[in-house]
N, CA, C and O atoms as a GROMACS GRO file, in nm:
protein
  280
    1UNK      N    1   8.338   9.414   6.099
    1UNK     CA    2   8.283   9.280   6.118
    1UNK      C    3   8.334   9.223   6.250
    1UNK      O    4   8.455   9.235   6.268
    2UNK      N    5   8.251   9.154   6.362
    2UNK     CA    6   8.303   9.081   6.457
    2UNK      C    7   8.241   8.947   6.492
    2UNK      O    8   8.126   8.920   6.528
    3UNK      N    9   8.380   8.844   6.467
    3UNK     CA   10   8.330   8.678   6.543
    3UNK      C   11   8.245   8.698   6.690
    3UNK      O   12   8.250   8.749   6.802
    4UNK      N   13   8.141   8.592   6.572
    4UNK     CA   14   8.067   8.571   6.731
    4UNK      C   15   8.069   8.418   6.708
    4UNK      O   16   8.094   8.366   6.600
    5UNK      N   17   8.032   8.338   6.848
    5UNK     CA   18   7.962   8.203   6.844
    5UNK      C   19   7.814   8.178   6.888
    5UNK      O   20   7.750   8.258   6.957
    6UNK      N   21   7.768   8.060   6.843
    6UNK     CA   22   7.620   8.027   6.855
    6UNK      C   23   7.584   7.912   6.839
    6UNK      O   24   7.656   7.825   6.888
    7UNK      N   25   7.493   7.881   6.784
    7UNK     CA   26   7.448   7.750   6.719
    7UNK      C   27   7.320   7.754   6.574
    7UNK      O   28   7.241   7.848   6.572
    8UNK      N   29   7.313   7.656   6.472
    8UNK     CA   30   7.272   7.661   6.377
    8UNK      C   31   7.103   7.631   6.440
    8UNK      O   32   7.081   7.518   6.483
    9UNK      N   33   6.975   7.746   6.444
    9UNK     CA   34   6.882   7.737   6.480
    9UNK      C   35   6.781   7.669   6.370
    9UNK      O   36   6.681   7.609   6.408
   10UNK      N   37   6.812   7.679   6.244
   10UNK     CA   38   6.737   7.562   6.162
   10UNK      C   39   6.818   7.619   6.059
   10UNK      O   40   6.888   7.721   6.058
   11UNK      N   41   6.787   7.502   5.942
   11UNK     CA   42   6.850   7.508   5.792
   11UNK      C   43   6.756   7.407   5.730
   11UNK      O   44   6.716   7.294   5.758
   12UNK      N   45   6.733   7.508   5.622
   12UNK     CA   46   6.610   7.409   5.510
   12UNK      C   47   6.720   7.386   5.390
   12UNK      O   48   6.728   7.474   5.304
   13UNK      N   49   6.799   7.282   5.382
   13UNK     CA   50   6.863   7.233   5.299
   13UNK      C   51   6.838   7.230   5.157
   13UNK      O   52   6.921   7.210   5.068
   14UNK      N   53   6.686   7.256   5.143
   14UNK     CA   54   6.637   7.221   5.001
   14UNK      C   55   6.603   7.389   4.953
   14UNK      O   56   6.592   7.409   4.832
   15UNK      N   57   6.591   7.486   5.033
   15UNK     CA   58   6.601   7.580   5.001
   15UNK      C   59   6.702   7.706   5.005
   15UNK      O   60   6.692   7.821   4.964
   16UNK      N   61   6.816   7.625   5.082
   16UNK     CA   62   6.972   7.719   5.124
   16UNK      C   63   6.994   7.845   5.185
   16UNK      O   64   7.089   7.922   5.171
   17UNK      N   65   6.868   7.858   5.270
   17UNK     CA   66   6.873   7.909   5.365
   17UNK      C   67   6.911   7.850   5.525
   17UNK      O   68   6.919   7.733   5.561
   18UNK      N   69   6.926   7.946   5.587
   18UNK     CA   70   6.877   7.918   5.763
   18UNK      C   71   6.890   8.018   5.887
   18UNK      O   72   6.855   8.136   5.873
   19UNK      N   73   6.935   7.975   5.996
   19UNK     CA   74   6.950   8.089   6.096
   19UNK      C   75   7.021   8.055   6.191
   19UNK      O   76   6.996   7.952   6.254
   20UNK      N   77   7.098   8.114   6.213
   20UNK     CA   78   7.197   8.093   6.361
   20UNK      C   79   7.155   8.159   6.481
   20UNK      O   80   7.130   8.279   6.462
   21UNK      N   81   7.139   8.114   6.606
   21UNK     CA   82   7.104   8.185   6.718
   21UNK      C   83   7.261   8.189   6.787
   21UNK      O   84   7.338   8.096   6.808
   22UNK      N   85   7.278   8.349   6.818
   22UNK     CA   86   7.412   8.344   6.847
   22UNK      C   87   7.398   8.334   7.039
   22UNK      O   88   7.290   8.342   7.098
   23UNK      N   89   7.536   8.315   7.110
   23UNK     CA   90   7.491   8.320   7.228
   23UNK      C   91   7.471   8.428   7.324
   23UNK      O   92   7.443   8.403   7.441
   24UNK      N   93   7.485   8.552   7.278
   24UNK     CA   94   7.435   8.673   7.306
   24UNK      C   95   7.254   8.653   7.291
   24UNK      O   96   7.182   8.744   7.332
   25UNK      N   97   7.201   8.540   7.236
   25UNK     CA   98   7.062   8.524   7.180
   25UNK      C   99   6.988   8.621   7.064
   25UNK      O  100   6.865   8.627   7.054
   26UNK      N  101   7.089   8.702   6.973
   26UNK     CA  102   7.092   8.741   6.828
   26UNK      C  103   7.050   8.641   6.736
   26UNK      O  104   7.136   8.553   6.725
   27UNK      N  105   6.920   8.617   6.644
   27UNK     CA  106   6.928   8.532   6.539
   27UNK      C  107   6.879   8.599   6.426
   27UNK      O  108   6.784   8.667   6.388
   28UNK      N  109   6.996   8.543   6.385
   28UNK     CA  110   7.033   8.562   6.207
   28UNK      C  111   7.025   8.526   6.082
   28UNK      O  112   7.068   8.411   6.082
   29UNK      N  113   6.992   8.557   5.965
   29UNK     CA  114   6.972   8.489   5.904
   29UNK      C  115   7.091   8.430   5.795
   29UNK      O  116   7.126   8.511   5.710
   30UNK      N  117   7.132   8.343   5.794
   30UNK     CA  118   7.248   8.278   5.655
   30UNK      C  119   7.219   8.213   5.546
   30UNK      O  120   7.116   8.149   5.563
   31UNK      N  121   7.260   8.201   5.450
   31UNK     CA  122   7.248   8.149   5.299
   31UNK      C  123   7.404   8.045   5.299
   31UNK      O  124   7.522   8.076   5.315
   32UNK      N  125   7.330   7.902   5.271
   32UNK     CA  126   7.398   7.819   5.234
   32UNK      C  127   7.551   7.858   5.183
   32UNK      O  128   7.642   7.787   5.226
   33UNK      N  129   7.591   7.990   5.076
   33UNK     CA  130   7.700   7.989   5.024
   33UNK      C  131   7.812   8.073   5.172
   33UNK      O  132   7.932   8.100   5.162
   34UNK      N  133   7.725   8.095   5.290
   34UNK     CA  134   7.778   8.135   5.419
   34UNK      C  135   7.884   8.059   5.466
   34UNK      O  136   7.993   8.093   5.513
   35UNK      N  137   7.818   7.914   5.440
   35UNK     CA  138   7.933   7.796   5.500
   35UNK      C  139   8.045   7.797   5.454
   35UNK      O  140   8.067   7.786   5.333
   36UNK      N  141   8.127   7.808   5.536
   36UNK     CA  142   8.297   7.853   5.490
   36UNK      C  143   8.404   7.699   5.440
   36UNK      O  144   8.524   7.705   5.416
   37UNK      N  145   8.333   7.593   5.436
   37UNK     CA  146   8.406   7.513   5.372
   37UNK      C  147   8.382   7.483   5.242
   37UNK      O  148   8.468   7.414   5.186
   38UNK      N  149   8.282   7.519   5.179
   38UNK     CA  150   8.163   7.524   5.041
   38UNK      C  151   8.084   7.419   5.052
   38UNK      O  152   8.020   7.398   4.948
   39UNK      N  153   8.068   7.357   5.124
   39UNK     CA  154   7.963   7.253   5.126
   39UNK      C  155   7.825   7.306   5.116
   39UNK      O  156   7.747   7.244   5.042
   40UNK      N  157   7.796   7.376   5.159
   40UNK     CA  158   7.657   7.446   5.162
   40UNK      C  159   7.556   7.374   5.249
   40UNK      O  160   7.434   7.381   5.229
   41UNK      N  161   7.609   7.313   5.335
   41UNK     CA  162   7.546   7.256   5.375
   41UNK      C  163   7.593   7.240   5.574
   41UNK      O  164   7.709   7.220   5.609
   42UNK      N  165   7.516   7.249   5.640
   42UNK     CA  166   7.541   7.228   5.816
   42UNK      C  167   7.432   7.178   5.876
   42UNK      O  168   7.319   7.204   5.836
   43UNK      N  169   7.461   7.096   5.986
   43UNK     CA  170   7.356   7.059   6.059
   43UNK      C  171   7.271   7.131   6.163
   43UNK      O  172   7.338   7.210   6.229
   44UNK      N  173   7.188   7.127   6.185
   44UNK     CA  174   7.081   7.226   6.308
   44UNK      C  175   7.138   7.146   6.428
   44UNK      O  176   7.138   7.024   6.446
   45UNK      N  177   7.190   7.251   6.511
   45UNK     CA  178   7.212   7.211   6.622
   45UNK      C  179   7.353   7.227   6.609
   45UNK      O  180   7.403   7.192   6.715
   46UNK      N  181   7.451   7.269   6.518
   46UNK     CA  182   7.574   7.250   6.536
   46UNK      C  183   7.610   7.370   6.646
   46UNK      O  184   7.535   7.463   6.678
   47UNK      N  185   7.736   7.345   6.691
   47UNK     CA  186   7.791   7.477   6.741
   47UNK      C  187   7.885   7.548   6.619
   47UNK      O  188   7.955   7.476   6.547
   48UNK      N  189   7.882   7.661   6.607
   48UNK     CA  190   7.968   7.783   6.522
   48UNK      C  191   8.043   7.865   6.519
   48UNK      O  192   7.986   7.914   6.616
   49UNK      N  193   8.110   7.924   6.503
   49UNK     CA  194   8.167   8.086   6.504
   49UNK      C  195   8.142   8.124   6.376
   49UNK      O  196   8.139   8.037   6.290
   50UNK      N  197   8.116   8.287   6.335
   50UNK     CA  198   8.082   8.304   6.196
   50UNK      C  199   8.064   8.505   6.218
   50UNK      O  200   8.048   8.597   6.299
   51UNK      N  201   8.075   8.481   6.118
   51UNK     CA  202   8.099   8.665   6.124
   51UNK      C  203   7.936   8.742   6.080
   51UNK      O  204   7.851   8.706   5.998
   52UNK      N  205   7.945   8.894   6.201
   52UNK     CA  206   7.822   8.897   6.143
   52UNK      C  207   7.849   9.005   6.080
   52UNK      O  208   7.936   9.081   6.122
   53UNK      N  209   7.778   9.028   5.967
   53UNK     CA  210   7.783   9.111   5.854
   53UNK      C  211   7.672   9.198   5.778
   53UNK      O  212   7.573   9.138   5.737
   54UNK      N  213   7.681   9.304   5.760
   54UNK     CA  214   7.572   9.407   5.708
   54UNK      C  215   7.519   9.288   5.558
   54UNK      O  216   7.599   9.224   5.489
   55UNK      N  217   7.381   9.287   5.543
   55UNK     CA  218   7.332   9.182   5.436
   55UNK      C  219   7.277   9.249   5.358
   55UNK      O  220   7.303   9.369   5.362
   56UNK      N  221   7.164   9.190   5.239
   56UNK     CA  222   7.078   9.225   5.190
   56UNK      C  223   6.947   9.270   5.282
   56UNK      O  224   6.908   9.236   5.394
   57UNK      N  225   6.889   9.378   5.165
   57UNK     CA  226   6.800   9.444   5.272
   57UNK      C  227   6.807   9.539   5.401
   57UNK      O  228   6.711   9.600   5.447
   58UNK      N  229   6.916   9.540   5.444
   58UNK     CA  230   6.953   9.591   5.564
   58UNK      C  231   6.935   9.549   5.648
   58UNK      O  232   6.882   9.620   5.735
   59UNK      N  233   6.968   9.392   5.682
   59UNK     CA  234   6.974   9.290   5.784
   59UNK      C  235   7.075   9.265   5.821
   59UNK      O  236   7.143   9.262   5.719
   60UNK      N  237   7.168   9.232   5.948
   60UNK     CA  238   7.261   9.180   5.974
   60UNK      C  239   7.210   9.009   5.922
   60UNK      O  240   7.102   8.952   5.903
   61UNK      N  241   7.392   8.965   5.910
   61UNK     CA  242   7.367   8.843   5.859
   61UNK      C  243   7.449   8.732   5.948
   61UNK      O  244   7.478   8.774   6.060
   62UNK      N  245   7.491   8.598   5.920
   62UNK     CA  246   7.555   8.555   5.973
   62UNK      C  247   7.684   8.507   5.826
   62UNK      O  248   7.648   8.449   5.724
   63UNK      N  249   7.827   8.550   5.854
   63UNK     CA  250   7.895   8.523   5.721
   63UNK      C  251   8.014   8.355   5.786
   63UNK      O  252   8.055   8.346   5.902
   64UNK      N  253   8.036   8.277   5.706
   64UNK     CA  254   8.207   8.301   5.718
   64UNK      C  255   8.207   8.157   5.794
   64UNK      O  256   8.311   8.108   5.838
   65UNK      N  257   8.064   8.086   5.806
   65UNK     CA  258   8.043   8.004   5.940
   65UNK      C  259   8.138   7.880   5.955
   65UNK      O  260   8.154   7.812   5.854
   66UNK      N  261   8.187   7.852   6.041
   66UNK     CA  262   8.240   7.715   6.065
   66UNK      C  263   8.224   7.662   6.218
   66UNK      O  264   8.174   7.716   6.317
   67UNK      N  265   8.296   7.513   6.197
   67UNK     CA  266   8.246   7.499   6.319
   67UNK      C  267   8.307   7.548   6.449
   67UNK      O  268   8.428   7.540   6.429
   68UNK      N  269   8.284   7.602   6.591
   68UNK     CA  270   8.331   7.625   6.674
   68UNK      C  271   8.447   7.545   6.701
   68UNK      O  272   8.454   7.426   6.671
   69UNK      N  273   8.541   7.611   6.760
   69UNK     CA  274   8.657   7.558   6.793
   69UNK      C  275   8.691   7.579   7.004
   69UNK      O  276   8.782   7.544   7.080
   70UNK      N  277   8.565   7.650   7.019
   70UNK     CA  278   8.546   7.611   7.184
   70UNK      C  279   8.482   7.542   7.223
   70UNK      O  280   8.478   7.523   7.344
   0.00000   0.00000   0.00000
């Protein structure tokens, strides 16, 4: 697994999904229970760091997310 940073490219709150565009320009897809404080919840547009991780399906994912600390 390796930290990357990015930003939250949308999140449908009502369905607990979304996607991070990392800044390599990788986008990913995450599930609400991703957010590493349990809130399940982040804003579009935040900045991140978050781990990316082999998923369902055989997708990389985005895991682990919080907010950037650069």
């Amino acid at each position: 697994m390796r930290r990357s940073a990015g930003s939250v490219a949308s999140f449908d709150e009502r369905a607990g999904w979304g996607r991070v565009r990392g800044d390599d320009g990788q986008e990913l897809f995450f599930h609400c229970t991703a957010v590493a404080d349990g809130s399940r919840s982040i804003a579009q547009g935040a900045r991140v760091d978050y781990e990316v991780v082999p998923g369902h399906l055989g997708r990389w994912e985005a895991w682990d997310i919080e907010p950037a600390r650069r």
